[in-house]
C-alpha positions as CSV (number, residue, x, y, z in Angstrom):
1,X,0.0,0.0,0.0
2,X,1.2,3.7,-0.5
3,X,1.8,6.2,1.8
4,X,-1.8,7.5,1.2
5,X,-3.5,7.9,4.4
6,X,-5.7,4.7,5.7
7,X,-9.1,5.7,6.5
8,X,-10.0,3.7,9.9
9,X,-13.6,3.9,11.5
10,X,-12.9,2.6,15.0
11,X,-16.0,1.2,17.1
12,X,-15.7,0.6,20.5
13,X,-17.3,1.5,24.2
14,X,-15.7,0.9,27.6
15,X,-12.2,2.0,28.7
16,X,-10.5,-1.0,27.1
17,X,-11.5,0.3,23.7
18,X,-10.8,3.7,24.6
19,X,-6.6,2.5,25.0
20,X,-6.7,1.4,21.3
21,X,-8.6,4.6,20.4
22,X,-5.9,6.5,22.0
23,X,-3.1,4.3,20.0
24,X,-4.6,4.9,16.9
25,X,-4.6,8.7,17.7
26,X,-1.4,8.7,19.3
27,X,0.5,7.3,15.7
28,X,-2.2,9.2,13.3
29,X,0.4,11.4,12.1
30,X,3.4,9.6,11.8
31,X,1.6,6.5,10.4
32,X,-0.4,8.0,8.3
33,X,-4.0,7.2,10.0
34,X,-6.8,9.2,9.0
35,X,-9.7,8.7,11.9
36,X,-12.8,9.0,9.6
37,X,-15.5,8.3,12.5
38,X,-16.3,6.9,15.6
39,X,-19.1,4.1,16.6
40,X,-20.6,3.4,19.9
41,X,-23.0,2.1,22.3
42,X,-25.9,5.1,22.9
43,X,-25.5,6.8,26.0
44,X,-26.7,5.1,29.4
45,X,-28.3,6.6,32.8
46,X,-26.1,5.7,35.4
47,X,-25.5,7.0,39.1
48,X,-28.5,7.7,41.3
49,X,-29.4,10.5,39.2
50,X,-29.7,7.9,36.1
51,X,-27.8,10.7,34.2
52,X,-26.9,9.8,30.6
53,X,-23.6,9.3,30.8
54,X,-21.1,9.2,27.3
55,X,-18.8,5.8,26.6
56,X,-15.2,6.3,27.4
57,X,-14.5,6.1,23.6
58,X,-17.5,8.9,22.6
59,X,-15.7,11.2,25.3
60,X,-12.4,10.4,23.8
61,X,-13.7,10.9,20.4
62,X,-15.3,14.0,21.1
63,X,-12.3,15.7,22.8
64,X,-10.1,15.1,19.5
65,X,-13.2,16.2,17.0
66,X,-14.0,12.9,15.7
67,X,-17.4,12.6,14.4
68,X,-19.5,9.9,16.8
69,X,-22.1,7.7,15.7
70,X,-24.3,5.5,18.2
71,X,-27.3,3.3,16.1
72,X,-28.5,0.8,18.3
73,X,-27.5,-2.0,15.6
74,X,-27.1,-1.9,12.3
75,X,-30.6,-3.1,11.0
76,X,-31.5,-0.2,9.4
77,X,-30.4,0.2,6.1
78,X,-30.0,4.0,6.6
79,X,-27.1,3.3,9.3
80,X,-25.9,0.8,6.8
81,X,-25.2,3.7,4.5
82,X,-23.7,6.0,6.6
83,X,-21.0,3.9,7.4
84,X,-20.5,3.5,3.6
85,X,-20.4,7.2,3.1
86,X,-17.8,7.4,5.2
87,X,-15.4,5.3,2.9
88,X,-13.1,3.8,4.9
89,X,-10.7,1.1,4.3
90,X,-10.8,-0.8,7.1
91,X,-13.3,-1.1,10.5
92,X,-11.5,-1.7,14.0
93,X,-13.6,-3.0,16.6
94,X,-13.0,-3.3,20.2
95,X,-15.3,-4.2,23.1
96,X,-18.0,-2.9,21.2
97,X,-21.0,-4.8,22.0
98,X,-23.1,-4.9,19.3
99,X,-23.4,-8.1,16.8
100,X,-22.0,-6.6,13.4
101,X,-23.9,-7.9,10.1
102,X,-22.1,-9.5,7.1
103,X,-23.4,-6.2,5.3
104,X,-21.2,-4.1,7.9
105,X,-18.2,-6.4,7.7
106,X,-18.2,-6.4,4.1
107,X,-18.6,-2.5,3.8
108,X,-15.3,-1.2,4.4
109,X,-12.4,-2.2,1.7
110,X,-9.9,-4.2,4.0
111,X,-12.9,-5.7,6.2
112,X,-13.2,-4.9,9.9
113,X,-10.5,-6.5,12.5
114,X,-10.9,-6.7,16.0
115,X,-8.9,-6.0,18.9
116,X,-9.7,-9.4,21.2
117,X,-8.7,-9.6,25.4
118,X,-7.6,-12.9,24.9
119,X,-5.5,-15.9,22.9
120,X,-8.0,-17.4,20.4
121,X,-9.4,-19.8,20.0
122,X,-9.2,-19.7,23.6
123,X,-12.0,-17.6,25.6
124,X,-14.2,-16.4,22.8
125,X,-17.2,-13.9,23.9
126,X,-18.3,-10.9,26.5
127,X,-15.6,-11.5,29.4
128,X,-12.3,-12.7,28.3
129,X,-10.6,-11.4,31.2
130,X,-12.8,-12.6,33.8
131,X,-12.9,-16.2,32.5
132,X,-9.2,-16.2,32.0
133,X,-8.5,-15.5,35.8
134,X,-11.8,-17.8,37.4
135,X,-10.3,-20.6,35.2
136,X,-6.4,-20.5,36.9
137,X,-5.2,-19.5,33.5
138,X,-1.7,-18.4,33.9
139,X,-1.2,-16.6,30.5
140,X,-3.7,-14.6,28.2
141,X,-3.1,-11.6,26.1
142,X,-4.8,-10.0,22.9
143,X,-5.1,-11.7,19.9
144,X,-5.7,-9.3,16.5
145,X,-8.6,-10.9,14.5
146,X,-10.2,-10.9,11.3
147,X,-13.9,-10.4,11.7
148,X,-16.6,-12.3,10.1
149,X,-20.1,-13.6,11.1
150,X,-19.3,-15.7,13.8
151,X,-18.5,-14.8,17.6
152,X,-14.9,-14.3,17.4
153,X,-14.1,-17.1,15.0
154,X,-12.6,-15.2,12.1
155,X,-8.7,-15.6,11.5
156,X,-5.8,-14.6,13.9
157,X,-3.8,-12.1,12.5
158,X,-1.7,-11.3,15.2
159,X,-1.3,-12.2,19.3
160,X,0.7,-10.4,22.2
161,X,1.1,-12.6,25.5
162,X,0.3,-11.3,29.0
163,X,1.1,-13.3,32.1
164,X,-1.1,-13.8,34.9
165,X,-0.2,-13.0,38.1
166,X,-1.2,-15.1,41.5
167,X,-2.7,-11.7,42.4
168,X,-4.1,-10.1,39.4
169,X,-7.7,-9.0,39.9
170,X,-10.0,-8.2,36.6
171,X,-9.2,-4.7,37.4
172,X,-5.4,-5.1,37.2
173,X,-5.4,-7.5,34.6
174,X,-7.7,-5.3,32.2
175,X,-5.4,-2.4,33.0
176,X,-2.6,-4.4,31.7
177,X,-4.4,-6.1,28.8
178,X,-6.1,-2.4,27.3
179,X,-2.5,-0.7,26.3
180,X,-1.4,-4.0,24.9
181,X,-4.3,-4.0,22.7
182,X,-2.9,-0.6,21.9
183,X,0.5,-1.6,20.8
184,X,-0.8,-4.8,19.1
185,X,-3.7,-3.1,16.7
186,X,-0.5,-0.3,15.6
187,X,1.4,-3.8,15.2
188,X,-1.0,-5.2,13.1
189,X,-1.8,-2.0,10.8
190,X,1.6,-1.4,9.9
191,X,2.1,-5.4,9.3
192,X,-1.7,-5.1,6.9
193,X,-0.1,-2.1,5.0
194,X,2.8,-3.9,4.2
195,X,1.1,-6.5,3.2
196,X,3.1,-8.6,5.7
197,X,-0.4,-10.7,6.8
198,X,-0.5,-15.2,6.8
199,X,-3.9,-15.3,8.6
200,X,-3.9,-18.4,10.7
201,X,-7.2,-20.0,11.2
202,X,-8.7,-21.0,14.8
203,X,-8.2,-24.6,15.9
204,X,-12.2,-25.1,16.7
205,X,-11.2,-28.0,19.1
206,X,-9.5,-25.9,21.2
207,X,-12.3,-23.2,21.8
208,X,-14.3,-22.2,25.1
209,X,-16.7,-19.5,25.4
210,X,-16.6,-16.5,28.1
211,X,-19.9,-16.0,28.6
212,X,-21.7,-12.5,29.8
213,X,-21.2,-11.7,33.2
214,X,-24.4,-11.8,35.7
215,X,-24.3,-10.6,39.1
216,X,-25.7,-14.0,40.6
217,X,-22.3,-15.3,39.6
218,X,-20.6,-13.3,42.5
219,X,-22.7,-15.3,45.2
220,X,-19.7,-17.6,47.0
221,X,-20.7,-21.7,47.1
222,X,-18.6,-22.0,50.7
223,X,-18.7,-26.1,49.5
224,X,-16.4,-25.3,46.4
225,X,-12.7,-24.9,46.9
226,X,-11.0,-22.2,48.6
227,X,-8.7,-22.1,45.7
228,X,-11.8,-21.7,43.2
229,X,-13.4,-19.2,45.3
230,X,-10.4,-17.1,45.8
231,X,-10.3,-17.1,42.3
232,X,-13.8,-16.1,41.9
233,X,-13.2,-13.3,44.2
234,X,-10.2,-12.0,42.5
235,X,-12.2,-12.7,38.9
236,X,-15.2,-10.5,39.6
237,X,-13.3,-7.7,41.2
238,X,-14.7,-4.8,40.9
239,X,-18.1,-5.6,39.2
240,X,-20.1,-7.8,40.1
241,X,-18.0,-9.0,43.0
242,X,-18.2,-11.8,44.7
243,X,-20.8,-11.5,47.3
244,X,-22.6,-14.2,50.6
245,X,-25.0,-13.3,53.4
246,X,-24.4,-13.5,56.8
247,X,-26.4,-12.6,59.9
248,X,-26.0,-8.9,59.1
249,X,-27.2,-9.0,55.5
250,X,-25.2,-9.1,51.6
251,X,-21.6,-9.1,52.4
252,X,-19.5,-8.3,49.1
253,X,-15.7,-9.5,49.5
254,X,-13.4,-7.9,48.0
255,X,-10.0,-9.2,48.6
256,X,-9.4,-13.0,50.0
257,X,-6.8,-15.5,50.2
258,X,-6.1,-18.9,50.6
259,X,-5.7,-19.7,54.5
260,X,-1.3,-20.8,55.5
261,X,-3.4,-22.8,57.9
262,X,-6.3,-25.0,57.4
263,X,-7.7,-25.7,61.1
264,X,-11.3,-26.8,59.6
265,X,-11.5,-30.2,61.1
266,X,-15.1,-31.2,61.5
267,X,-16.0,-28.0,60.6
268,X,-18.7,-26.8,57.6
269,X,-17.9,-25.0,54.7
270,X,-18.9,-21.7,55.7
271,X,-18.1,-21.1,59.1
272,X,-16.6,-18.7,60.1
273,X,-13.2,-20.3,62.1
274,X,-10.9,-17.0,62.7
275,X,-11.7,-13.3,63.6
276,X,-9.0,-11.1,64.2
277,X,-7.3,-7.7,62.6
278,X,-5.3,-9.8,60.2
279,X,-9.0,-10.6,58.3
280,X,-11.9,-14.2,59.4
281,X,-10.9,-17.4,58.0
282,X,-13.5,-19.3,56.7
283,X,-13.9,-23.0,55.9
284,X,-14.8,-24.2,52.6
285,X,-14.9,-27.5,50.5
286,X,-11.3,-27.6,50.1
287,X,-9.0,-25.7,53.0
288,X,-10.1,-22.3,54.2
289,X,-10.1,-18.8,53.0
290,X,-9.1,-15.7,54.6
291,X,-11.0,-12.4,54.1
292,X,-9.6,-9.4,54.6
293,X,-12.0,-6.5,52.9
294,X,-15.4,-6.4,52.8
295,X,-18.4,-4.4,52.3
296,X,-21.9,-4.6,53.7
297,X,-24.8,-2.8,51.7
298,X,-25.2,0.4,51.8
299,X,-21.7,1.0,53.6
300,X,-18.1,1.6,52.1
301,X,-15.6,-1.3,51.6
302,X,-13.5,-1.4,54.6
303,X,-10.8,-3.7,55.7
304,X,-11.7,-6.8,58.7
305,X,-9.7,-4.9,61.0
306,X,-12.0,-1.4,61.0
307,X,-14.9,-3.8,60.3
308,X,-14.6,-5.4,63.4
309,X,-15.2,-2.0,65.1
310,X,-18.5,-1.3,63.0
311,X,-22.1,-2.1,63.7
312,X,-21.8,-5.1,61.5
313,X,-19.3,-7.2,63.8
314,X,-21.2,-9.7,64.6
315,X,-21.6,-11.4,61.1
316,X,-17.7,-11.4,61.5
317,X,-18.0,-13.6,64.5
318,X,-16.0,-17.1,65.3
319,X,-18.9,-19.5,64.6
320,X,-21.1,-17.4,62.7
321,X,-21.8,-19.0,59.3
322,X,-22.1,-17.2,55.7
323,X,-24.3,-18.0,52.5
324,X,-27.4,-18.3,54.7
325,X,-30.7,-18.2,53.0
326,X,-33.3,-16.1,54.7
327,X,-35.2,-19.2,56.4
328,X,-31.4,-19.7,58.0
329,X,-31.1,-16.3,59.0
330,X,-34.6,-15.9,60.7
331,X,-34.0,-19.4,62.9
């Protein structure tokens, strides 16, 4: 290809999107990107007020002048054609949330590639990331893709590793994985305008799926693991977290880890075995679990040790037991 600029419409929404946004912008000049538009997801209430509130990628957009576009799909033929008006050789899409039709990926000139959180064929779907870490993966990374009709089944172009760390959290991981996705879409550009591409297909028998996220996952089964639940903990961190009752009411946990110690004998999964400063150790299926920051509804997430001072000490009690239902907690 010449040194003619390349006309990119990028579509995206959260702030993972928004780091390969800001890659793109960062090399427009130097690597001769023209940014011709911007798709994504209409604005959403949010907060108590229920506000509207812009993506990360419209507010990114909009502070460098790029002209934002936000259908709700692509059914209409009339959002079909503005994207064709807009001419561009190739679509980037990253966490953007919406199914694109084979009329969309066929509209602009190179075809739309997408900017994936993890190494296909492994992990396709809505939450890479979290999957990744529940799962006791110890690497992921991004993985450049061709798009076509499927969910994330097109052809790998391109993939940039990312250990996991013992301690990552979602948060931490994501904040690692977004700039990578970055550096590995300017990778892959310059590679596509050098013509330097041998897509490699998706081995289908190694595929799992990351399913969407739902808030009942966060609620702790005290009979699995403590190594699983640990994970779980760390995995859903900061949304939806992993949540149990206790006397007291919803208790989110924020931060866990697997007990040194495991002084459960003849005890249930769930109890509560060790309360102290240093966090409550709980028993599970498999060892015991130490907690050490939590957050009761309606209250701010605090660490065991000011916990323990607060009006909800007793569910933090040696012998009191969490993932009640509400017949358990009215006996």
């Amino acid at each position: 290809m010449s040194q003619t600029k390349l006309r990119i419409v990028f579509a995206g929404t959260p702030e993972f999107a928004a780091a390969s946004l800001q890659a793109l912008l960062d090399h427009q000049e130097t690597n001769h990107y023209e940014l011709v538009g911007v798709y994504t997801q209409p604005d959403r209430p949010a907060g108590r007020g229920k506000k509207l509130v812009q993506s990360p990628v419209k507010q990114l957009a909009v502070e460098h002048n790029i002209e934002v576009f936000q259908p709700i799909n692509f059914k209409l033929d009339e959002d079909k054609q503005v994207l064709a008006n807009l001419s561009a050789d190739i679509m980037i899409v990253a966490a953007y949330g919406i199914i694109l039709p084979k009329a969309v990926l066929d509209t602009p000139k190179l075809g739309c590639i997408n900017v994936h959180a993890s190494i296909l064929p492994r992990w396709r779907g809505a939450a890479p990331i979290h999957r990744a870490l529940i799962a006791d993966d110890k690497q992921t990374g991004i993985t450049i893709m061709q798009m076509d009709v499927g969910l994330d089944t097109g052809d790998m172009l391109l993939k940039a590793y990312c250990d996991i760390l013992p301690t990552d959290t979602y948060a931490s991981l994501h904040d690692r994985l977004a700039p990578l996705g970055g550096e590995a879409l300017i990778s892959a550009l310059e590679k596509l305008k050098q013509d330097e591409f041998v897509p490699d297909q998706q081995d289908e028998s190694q595929t799992c799926y990351a399913s969407k996220l739902t808030k009942q996952e966060g609620d702790i089964v005290w009979s699995e693991s403590a190594g699983l639940i640990e994970r779980q903990i760390r995995g859903l961190s900061p949304w939806p977290s992993a949540y149990t009752t206790s006397n007291e009411g919803v208790m989110k946990i924020h931060s866990a880890k697997i007990a040194e110690s495991d002084n459960q004998s003849a005890k249930k999964p769930d109890e509560i075995l060790e309360s102290n400063k240093q966090g409550i150790t709980v028993a599970t299926g498999q060892g015991s679990l130490l907690i050490t920051e939590i957050q009761f509804a309606g209250g701010k997430r605090m660490k065991i040790q000011d916990a323990l001072n607060g009006k909800h000490k007793s569910a933090l009690e040696i012998g009191q037991c969490l993932g009640m239902n509400k017949d358990e907690q009215t006996l």
